[in-house]
C-alpha positions as CSV (number, residue, x, y, z in Angstrom):
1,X,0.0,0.0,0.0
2,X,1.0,3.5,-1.1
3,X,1.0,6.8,1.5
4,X,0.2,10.1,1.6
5,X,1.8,12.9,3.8
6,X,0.9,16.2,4.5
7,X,3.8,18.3,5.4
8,X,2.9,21.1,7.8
9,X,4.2,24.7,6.6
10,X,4.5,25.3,10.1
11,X,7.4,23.6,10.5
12,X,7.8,21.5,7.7
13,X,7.4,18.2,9.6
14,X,4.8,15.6,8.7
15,X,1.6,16.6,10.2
16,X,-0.2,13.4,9.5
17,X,-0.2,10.5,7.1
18,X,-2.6,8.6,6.0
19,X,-2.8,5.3,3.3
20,X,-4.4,5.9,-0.2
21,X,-7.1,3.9,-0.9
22,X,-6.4,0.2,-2.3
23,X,-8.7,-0.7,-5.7
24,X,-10.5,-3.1,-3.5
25,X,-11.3,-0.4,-1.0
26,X,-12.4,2.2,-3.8
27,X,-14.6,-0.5,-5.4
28,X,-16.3,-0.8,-2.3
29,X,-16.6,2.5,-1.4
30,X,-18.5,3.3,-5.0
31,X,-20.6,0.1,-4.5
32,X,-21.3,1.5,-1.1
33,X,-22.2,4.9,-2.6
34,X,-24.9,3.4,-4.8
35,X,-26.9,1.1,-2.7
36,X,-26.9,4.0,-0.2
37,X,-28.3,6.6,-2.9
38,X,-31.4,4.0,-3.5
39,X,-32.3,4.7,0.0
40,X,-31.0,8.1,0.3
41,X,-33.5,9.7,-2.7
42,X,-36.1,8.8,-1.2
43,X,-35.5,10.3,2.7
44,X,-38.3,13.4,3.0
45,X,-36.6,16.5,1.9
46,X,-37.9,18.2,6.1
47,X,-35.4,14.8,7.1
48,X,-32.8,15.3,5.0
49,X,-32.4,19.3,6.3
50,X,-32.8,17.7,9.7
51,X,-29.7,15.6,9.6
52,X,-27.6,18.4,7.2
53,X,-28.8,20.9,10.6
54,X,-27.1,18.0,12.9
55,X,-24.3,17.5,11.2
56,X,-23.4,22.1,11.3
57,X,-24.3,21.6,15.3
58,X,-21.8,18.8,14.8
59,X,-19.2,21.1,13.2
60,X,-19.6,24.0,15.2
61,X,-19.3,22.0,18.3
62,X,-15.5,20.5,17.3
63,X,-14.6,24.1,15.8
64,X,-11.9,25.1,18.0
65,X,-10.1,21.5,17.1
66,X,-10.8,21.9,13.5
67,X,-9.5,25.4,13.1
68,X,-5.8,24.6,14.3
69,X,-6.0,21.4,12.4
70,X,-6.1,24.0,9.4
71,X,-3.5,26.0,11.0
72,X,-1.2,22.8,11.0
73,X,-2.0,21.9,7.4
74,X,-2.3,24.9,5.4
75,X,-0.7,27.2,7.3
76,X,-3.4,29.9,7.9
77,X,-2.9,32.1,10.9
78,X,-5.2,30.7,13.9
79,X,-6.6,34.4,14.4
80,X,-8.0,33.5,11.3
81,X,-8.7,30.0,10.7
82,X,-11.8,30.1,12.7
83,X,-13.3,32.4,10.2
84,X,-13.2,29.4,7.7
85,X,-15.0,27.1,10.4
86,X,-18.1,30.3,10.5
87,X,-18.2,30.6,7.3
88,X,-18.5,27.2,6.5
89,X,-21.6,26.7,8.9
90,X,-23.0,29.9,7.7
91,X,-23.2,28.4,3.9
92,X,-24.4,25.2,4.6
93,X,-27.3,26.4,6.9
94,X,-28.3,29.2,4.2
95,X,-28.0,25.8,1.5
96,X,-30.4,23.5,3.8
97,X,-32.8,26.3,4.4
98,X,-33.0,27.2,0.4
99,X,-33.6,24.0,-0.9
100,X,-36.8,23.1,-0.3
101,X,-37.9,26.1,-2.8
102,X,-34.5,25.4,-4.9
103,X,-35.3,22.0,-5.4
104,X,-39.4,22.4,-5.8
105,X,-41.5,21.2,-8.7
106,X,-41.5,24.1,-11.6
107,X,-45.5,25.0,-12.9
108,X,-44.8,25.4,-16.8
109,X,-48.6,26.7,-17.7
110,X,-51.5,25.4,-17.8
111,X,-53.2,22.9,-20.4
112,X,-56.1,21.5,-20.6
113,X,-56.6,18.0,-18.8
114,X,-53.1,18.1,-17.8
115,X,-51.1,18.9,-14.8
116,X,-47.6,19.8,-16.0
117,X,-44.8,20.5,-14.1
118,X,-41.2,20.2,-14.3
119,X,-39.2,18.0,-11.5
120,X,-36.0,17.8,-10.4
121,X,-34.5,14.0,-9.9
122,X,-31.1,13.5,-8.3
123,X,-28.1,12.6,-10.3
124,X,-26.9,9.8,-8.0
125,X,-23.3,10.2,-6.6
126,X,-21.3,13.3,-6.9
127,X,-17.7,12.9,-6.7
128,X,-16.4,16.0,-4.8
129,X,-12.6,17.1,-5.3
130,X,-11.3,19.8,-3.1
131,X,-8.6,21.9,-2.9
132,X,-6.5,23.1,0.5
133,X,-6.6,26.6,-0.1
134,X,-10.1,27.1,1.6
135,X,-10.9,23.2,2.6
136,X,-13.8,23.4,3.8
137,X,-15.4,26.3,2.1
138,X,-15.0,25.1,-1.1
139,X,-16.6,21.5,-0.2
140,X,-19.6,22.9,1.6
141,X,-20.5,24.3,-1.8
142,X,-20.9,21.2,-3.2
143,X,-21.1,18.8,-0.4
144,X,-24.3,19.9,1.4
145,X,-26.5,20.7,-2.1
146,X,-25.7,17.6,-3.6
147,X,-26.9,15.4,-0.4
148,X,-29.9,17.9,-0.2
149,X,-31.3,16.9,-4.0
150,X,-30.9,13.2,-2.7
151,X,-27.3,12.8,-4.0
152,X,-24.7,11.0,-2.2
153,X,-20.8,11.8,-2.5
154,X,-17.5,10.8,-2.5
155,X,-15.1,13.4,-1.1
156,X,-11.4,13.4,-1.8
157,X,-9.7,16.0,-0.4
158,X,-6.1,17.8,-1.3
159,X,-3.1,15.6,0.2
160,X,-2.2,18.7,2.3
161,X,-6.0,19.0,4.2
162,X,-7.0,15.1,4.7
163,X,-8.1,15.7,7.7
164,X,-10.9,18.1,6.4
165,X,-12.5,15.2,4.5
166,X,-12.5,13.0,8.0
167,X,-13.8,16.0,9.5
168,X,-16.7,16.0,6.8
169,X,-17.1,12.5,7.6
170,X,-16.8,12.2,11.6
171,X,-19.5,15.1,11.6
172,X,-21.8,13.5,9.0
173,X,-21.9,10.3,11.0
174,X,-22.6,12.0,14.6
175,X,-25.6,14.0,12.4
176,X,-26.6,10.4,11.8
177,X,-26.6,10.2,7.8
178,X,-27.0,6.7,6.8
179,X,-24.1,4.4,6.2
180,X,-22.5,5.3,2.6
181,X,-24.2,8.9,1.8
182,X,-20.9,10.2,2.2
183,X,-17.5,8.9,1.9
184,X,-13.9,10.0,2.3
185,X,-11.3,8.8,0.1
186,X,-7.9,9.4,0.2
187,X,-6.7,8.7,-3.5
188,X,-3.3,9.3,-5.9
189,X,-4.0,11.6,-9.3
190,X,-4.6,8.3,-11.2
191,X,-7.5,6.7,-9.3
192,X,-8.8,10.0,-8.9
193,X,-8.8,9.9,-12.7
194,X,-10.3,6.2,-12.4
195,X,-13.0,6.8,-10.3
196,X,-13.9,9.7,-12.1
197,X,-14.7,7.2,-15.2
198,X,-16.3,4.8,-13.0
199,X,-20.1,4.3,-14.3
200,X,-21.2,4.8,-10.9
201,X,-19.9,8.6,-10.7
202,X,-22.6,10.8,-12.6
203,X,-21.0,14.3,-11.5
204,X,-18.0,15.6,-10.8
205,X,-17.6,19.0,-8.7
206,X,-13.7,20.0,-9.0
207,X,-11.8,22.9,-7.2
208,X,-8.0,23.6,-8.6
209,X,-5.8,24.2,-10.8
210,X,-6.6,24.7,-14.9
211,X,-4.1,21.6,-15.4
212,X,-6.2,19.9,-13.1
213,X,-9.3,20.7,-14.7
214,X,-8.4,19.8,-18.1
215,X,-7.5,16.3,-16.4
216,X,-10.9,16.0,-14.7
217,X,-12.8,17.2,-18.2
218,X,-10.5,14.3,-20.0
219,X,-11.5,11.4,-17.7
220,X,-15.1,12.5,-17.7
221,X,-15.4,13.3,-21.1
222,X,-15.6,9.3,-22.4
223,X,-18.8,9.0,-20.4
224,X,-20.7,12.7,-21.0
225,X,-21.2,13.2,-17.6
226,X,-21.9,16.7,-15.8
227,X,-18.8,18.9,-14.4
228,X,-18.3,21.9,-11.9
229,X,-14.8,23.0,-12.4
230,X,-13.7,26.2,-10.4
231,X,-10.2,26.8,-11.7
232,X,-7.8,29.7,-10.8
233,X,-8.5,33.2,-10.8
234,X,-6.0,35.8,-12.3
235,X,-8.2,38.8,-10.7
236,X,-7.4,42.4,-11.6
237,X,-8.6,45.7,-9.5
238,X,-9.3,49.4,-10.6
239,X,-9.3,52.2,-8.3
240,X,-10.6,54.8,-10.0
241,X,-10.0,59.0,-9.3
242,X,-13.1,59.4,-7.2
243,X,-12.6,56.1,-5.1
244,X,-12.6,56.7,-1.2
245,X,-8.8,56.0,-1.0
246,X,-8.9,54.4,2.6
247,X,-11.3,52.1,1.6
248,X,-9.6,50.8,-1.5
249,X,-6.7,50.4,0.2
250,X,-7.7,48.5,3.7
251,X,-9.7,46.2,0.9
252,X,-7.0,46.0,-2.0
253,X,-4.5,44.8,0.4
254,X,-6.5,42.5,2.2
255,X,-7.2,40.7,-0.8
256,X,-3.8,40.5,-2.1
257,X,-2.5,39.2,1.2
258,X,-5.3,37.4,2.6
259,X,-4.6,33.7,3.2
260,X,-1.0,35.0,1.7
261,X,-2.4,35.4,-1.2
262,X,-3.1,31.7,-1.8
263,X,-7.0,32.4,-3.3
264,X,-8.4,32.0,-6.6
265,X,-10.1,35.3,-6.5
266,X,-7.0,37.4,-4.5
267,X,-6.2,40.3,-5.6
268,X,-3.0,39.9,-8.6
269,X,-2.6,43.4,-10.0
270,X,-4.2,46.8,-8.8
271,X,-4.2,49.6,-11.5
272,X,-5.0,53.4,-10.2
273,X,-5.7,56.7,-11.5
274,X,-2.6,59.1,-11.4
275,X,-4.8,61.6,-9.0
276,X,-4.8,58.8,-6.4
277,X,-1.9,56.7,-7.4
278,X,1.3,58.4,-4.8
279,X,-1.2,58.2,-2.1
280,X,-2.1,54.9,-2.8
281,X,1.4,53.6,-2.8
282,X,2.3,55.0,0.3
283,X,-1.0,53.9,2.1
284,X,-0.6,50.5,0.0
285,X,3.3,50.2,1.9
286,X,2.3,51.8,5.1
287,X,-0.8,49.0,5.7
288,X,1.5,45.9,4.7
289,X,4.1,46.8,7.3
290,X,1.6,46.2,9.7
291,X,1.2,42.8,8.9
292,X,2.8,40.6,11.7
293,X,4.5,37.5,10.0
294,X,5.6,34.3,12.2
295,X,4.1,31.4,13.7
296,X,0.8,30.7,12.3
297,X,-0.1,29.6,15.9
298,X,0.7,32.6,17.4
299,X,-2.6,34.5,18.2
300,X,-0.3,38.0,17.4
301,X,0.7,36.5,13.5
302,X,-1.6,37.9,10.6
303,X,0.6,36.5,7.9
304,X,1.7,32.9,7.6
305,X,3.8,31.0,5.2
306,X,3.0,29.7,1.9
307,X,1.4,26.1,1.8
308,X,4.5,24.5,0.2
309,X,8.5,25.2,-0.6
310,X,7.2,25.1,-4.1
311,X,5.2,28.0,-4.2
312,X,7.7,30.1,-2.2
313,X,10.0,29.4,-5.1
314,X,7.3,30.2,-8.2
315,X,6.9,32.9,-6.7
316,X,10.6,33.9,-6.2
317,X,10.8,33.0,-9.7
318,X,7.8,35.3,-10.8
319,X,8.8,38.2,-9.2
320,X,10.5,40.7,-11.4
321,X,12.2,43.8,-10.1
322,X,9.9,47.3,-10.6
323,X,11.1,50.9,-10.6
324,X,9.7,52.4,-7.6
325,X,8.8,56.2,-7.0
326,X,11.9,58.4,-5.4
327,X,10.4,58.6,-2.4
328,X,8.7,55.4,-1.7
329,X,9.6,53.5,1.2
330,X,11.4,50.4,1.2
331,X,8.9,47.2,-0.3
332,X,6.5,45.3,1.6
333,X,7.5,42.2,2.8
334,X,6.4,38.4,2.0
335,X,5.9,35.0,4.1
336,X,8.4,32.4,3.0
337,X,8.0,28.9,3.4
338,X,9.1,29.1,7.0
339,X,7.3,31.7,9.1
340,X,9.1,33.9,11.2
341,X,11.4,34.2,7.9
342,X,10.6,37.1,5.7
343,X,12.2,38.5,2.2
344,X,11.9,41.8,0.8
345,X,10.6,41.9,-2.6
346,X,9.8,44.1,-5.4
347,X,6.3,45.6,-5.9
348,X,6.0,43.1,-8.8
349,X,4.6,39.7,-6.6
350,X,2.9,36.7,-7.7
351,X,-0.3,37.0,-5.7
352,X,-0.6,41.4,-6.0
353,X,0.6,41.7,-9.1
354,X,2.1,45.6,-10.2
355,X,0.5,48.8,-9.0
356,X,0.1,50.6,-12.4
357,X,-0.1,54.6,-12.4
358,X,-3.4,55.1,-15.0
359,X,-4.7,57.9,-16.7
């Protein structure tokens, strides 16, 4: 049998390791999947939400464990990580209360001796694939809609946030959803491509990289199947002459830096108007500086490392020196792998891009 680890960026140690699934283990787990679906479809929508509203007390009630678990494996400061574990329960209760209208028969007119509506039937399993970036925010979205239409799913979460897809399943269980409705799977790229093939999978909801979604629209493409791809995000800003400048800025930077910068829809490259654009420099510098790097488990840090030694070297390798205004203060600084270990670099970074004077 083949393992996964999950180094921590905290201090680059392995955090936990876990065995990838066998065949004989994935097999069952799909067979497992669609027996329980059968049974599943037809629970009463008022018992489904019931369990779903179990399973967020569940959550809520491990949150302080779960956020430094996150801490440990993505790196996220632990002022912030329980800001993932709120958000998360907010979502999935707004999903559970919406889908009783979301999911209701549609009245398409009136005809004569006829009663004509339009229904929706669930698919049958949905194969979830996260990413770490924002575990558990990005499975809600597909994890607690799919088992409200009567789906059941497969999970398999990044190699660097396992634990988030034994979280989904511990809490699931406690809410008392039936044996099978969900599953984690802990899986290498190629039976991820396998089971995504597998007649028994009839949706795929994937969260990564573009390379990653081309591979996920090549191993579901043979059978027609539906897809949800959310790929990256190369996300542009515009502050414009009349903009109130404190405002862009606080909001600019925060979603440059955010998560360090490790989001699909951070902020990459800011262009402003020339009015605004020496006072937005300055303000842009002065607010960075008073980002605390370190620790992520120090309450006091507000910006951790990167997720991998990887990225800190793309985006080493990305950044490209910038001529700076005469009388701009030295650059920001950047997480690197390590935190407590910082680098300056130019204005020119992978996740804020170039502030670009405008006219």
């Amino acid at each position: 049998m083949t393992s996964q680890r999950t180094i921590s960026p905290v201090d680059d140690r392995v955090y936990v390791e876990r065995m990838l699934a066998t065949p004989v283990q994935i097999e069952a787990a799909l067979e497992s999947a669609r027996l329980a679906q059968r049974v599943w479809r037809e629970v009463p929508m008022s018992e489904r939400a019931a369990i779903l509203s179990r399973f967020c007390d569940a959550f809520e009630s491990h949150g302080d464990a779960i956020a430094e678990e996150l801490s440990w494996q993505m790196g996220r400061p632990l002022r912030y990580a329980p800001s993932e574990i709120r958000g998360t329960l907010e979502r999935a209760r707004y999903m559970i209360d919406l889908a009783p209208e979301a999911l209701a028969d549609i009245d398409v007119g009136p005809k004569a001796g006829f009663h004509r509506f339009l229904r929706r039937e669930p698919l049958g399993v949905v194969f979830t694939v996260a990413a770490w970036n924002y575990p558990y925010l990005i499975a809600v979205n597909s994890v607690v809609p799919a088992l409200m239409a009567g789906n059941v799913v497969v999970l398999k979460h990044s190699a660097q946030t396992p634990l988030c897809a034994e979280r989904f399943e511990e809490c699931l269980r406690e809410a008392g959803l039936p044996e099978g409705a969900f599953q984690a799977l802990h899986l290498s790229h190629a039976d991820t491509e396998r089971v995504i093939g597998d007649s028994r999978v009839d949706f795929v909801a994937f969260t990564g990289s573009v390379a990653g979604g081309h591979a996920v629209q090549r191993a579901a493409a043979e059978r027609f199947i539906g897809t949800g791809l959310e790929l990256g995000g190369c996300d542009p800003a515009y502050v414009r002459h009349d903009a109130n400048l404190a405002h862009a800025i606080e909001n600019l930077v925060d979603g440059a830096y955010f998560n360090s910068g490790q989001s699909c829809c951070g902020i990459q490259r800011v262009y402003v108007h020339e009015r605004l654009y020496e006072a937005f420099v300055e303000g842009w510098v002065d607010l960075t500086r008073k980002y605390a790097l370190g620790n992520p488990l120090d309450p006091e840090t507000t910006l951790g490392p990167v997720v991998r030694t990887a990225a800190a070297d793309r985006s080493d390798a990305r950044s490209q020196p910038r001529s700076l205004p005469a009388r701009e203060p030295s650059s920001p600084r950047r997480s690197s792998r390590r935190a407590g270990r910082a680098r300056p670099i130019s204005r020119r970074k992978y996740w804020s891009g170039s502030i670009t004077r405008c006219r």
